[in-house]
N, C-alpha and C positions, 0 to 999 in steps of 0.2 A: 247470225246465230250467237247466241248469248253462250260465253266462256261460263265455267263450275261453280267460278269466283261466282259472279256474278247471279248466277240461277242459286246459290247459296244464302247470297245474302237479299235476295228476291223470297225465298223459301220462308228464311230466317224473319223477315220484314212482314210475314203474311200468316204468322202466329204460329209457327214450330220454331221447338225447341235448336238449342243449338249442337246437340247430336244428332237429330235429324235432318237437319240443316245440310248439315255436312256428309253422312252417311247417304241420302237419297241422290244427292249429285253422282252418286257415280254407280247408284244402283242398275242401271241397265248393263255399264259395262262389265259389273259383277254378277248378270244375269239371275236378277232377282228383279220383280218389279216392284216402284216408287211405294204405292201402298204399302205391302210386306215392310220395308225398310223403313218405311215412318212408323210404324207400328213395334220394331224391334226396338231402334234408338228410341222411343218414347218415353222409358222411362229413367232414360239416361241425362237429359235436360237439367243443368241449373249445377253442374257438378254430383249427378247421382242422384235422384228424387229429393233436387233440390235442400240436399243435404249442404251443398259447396264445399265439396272433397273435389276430386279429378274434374277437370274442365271440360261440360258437355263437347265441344269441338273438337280436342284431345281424342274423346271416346271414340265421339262418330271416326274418328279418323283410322285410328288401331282397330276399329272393326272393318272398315277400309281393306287396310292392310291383311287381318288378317281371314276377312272371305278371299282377297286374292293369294296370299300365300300361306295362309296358315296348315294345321297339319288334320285334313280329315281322316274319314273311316281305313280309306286305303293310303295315306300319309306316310310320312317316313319322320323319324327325329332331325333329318335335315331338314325338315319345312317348316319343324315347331322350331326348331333353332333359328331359319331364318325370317322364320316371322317376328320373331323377338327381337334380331339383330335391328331390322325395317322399322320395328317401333321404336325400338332404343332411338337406333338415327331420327325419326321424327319428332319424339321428345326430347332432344337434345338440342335440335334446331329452332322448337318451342319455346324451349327454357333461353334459348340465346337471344331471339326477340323479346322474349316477356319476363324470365327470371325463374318461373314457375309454370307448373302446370294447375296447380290448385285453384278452385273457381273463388272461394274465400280471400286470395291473396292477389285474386288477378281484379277482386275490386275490392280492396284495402282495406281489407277485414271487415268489409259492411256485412251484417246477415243480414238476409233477405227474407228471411224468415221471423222477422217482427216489425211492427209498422214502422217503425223509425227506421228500421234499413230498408225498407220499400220503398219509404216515402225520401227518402234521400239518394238511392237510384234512380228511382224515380223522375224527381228532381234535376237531374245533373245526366238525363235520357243516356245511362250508362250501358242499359239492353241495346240502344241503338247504335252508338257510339264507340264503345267498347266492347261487347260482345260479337258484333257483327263483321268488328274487324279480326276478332279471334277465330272464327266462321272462316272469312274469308282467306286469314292467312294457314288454315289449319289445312285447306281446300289446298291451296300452294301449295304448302310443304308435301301435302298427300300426293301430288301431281307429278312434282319431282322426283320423290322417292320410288311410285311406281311407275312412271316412264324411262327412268334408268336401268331398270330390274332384267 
């Protein structure tokens, strides 16, 4: 049986984004199915519709966090609180692997959004390389954070 790690960056290798990536591994156990949740994270990919603000993996992963503990309809402000807390801890374990959570910063200011930064990610297979490792560590961190909970 393939590990989250692994079916993420299977996911990620198979043309979704990397909030979908990340958010569909664990969509059963959030009792939603795979479809629904590539379809949520969708346009979250690339730091935000490919804006390179927050790191799609980042996202998928606080959405993660917060279908399992966030604060719904019948919620309490202990749940919005501790969903916040849950993400804090996951981006901060982010930021201590990588420095940042920003998709811009996590490939050294390339935009990707003109051919010269395409064509130079591109080049230097940074989606596969670099991104897939942000997937799959984004997966970890998610794993730890809510198997501790």
């Amino acid at each position: 049986m393939e590990s989250k790690r692994e079916q993420s960056v299977k996911t990620f290798k198979n043309g979704y984004n990397c909030a979908q990536s990340v958010l569909s591994v664990f969509a059963k156990d959030l009792g939603i199915n795979k479809d629904t949740s590539l379809k949520l994270a969708s346009p979250f990919g690339s730091g935000i519709a490919r804006m390179q603000e927050t790191c799609g993996a980042v996202i998928g992963a606080l959405m993660v966090i917060g279908l399992k503990y966030g604060k719904g309809e019948t919620g309490t402000e202990e749940d919005k609180i501790k969903a916040y807390d849950l993400s804090n801890q996951f981006m901060t374990e982010f930021k201590k692997n990588y420095g940042t959570v920003c998709c811009r910063e996590l490939l050294e200011g390339v935009n990707m959004n003109t051919p010269e930064g395409m064509a130079k990610i591109k080049e230097l297979d940074w989606f596969q390389v670099r991104c897939a490792k942000y997937v799959q560590d984004a997966v970890s961190i998610t794993e730890k954070i809510v198997d501790k909970v």
